[in-house]
N, C-alpha and C positions, 0 to 999 in steps of 0.2 A: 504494500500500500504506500504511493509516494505521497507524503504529505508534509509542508513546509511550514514547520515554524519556528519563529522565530528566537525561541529561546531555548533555553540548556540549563545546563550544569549550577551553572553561579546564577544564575535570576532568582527572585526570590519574589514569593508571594504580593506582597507589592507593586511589584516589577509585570508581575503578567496579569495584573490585574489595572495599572495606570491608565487612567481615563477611561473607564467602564464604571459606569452609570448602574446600581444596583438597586436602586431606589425602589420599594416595592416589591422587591422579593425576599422567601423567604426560605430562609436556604437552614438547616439543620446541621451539626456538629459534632459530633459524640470525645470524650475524651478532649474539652473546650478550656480546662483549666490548666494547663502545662504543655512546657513543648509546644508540638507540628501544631494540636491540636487548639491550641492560644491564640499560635502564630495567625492560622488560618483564619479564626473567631476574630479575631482584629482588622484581620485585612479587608474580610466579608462585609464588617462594622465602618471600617474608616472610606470605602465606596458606597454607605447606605443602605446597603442589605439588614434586614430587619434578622435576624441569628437567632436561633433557638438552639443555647449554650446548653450543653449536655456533659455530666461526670458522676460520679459516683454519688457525691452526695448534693444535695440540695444549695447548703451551703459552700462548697467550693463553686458550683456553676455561677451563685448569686455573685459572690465576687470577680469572679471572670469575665461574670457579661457587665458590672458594674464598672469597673475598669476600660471596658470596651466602648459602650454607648447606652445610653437609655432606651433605643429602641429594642437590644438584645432582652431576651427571654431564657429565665436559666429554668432549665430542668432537672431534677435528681432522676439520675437510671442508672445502679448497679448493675451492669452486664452480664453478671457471673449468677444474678438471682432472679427466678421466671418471675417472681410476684412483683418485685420492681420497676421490670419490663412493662410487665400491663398496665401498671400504676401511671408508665410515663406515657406508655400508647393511649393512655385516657387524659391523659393531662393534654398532650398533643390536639386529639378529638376536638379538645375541649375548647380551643383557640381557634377552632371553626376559619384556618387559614388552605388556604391552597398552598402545596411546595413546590418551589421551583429548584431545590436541589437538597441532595442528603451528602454528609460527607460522614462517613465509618472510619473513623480515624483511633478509636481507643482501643489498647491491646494493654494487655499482660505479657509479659515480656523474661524468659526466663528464670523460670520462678526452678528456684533449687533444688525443693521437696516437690515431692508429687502431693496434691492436693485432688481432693475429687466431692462434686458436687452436684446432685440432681446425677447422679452414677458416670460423669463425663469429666476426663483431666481438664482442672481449670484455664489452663490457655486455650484448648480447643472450644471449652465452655465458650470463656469472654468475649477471644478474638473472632469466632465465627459461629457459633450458636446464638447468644448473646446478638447479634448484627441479624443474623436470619431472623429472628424471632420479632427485633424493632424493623428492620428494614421491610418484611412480607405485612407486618401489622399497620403500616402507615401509605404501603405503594401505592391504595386505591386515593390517596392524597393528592399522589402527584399530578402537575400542568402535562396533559396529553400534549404530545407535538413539542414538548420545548426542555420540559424538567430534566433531572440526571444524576445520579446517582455515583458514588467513587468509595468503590473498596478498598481502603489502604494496606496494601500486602506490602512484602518486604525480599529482599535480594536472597535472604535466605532459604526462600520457593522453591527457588534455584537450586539450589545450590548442599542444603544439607539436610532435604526431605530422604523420608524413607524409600525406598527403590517402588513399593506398590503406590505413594503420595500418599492414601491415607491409609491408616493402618484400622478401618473398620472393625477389627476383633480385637482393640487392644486402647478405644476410646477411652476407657478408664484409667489407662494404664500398669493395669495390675500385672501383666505380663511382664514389663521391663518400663523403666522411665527416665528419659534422659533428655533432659530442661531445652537443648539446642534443639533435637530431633521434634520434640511436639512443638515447641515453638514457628519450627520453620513449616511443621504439618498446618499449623492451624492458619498460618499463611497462604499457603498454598491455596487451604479449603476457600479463604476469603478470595481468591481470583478465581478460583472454578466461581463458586456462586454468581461472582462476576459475571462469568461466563452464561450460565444458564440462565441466570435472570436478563439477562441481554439480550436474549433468545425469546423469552416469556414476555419481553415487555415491547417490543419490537412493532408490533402492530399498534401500542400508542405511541410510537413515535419517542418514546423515551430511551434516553441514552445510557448505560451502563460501561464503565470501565474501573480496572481497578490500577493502583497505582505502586509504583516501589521508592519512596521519599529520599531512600539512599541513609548510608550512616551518618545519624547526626550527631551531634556534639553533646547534644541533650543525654546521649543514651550507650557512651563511652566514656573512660578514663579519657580527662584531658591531660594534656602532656604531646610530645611533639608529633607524633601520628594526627590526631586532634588538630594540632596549628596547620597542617601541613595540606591534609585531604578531607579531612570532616568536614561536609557543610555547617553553616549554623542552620538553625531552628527555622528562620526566615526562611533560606534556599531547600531546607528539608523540605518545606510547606509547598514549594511552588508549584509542584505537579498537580495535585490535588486542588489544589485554588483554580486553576489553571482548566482542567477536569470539570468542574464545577461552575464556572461562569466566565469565563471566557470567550469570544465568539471563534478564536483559533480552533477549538477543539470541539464546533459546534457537528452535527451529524455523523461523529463518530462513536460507534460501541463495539464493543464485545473486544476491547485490546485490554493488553497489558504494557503499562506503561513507565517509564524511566526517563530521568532528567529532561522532564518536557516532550519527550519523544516516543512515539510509538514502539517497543522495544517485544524481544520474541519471547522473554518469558521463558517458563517450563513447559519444556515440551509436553507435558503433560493437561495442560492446557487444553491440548487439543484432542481428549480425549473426552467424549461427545457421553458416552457410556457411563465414564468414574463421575463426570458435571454431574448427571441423571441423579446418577446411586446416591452419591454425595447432599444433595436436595431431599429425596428418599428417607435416607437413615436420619437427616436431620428432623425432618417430619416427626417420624415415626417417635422420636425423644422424644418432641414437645410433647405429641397425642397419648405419650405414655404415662407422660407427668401429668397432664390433662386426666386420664383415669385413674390415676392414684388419688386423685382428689387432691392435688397440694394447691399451687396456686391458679388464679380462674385465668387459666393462658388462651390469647388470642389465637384465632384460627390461623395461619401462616398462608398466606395467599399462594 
């Protein structure tokens, strides 16, 4: 696909967003109170976009979107909890807005111990159960013909996934656990979903891609690695800003993307079957914690 634009590596969320006019839209945030996921909350804010700031708790978002502008909107959604989830998909409802963009930017990030909840390792949980769960529960939201959606996946997709990409019989992790490995899995899972939901949404005209921010500074030792090739926070943001409202990156979906640019991703990617199965077993979680009677989980579109 040849597609030109104009920026890269060092641009930073500001930078591909200069003179865009967001006035009136309303574009969503997750993980809005730190890092990529600030960065982007500010830039969305200082072009006028009305932000529905998204974090863990209520309070960190309030002060992230306070900092930002008064017209931002903070929401509490613990990702890693179904009850949360619904609570924010009702909050959301609740502001009787149309969206013109989502952006999936919060993740757990190498967690040491194996943790497990609702029977699913917490990165897998947060970074792509957690996003399925908000992003299928708000899609009938979206501005047919215009809205767009950005999965933020990461270089480790790539690169330190397990040879099958998801390891379907070992979501728990009980089998074996190793903080890099699920990490880079629940990555992954967030660009297939990419994927199939691009596929799903396609006939409204909505766009779906996901993104890889690149190592930020935010999320390594600093020190001279850090001075040298780390982006800051700002340039981490700008794929995804960029993804989100932009007109360079208008009528494109179903890519995987790197420093502003169209990039190939995991081969894996391309596999039409695992996207499927992947959407499948995610389902089938939520509908299972739906019958357990725990928390009252929305239907996943």
């Amino acid at each position: 696909m040849a597609i030109s634009i104009q920026f890269g590596r060092r641009s930073t969320a500001d930078h591909v967003l200069a003179g865009i006019d967001l006035t009136g839209r309303h574009i969503i945030v997750t993980g809005c109170d730190s890092g990529l996921g600030r960065e982007t909350l500010n830039a969305f804010a200082a072009n006028g976009a009305s932000v529905i700031g998204m974090a863990r708790t209520l309070e960190s978002a309030s002060r992230a979107c306070a900092q930002a502008s008064p017209e931002c909107i903070p929401v509490g959604c613990d990702l890693s909890r179904f009850d949360s989830i619904t609570a924010a998909l009702d909050t959301i409802r609740g502001l009787s807005v149309p969206l013109d963009a989502i952006v999936a930017n919060a993740a757990a990030v190498n967690l040491p111990s194996l943790e497990v909840r609702h029977g699913v390792e917490m990165q897998f949980l947060t970074n792509h159960l957690g996003h399925f769960m908000l992003v299928n529960g708000i899609a009938d939201l979206l501005r047919d013909g215009s809205a767009r959606i950005v999965m933020v996946s990461s270089g480790a997709s790539i690169s330190q996934t397990p040879s099958e990409g998801v390891m379907f019989d070992n979501l728990d992790g009980r089998q074996f656990y190793n903080p890099t490995i699920f990490y880079a899995q629940s990555k992954l899972a967030n660009a297939l979903y990419a994927k199939e939901l691009s596929r799903r949404l396609t006939a409204r005209g909505i766009a779906v891609n996901s993104a890889d921010p690149g190592a930020a500074r935010t999320r390594i030792r600093k020190g001279f690695f850090a001075r040298l090739f780390a982006k800051t926070a700002a340039q981490a943001a700008a794929t995804q800003a960029l993804l989100a409202a932009s007109p360079e990156a208008s009528g494109i979906t179903g890519e995987y993307w790197s420093n502003c640019k169209v990039s190939e991703g995991n081969p894996l990617l391309q596999d039409i079957v695992l996207a499927r199965r992947l959407w499948d077993v995610s389902q089938e979680i939520l509908d299972r914690q739906r019958r357990k009677g725990g928390a009252a989980l929305q239907q996943a579109a």
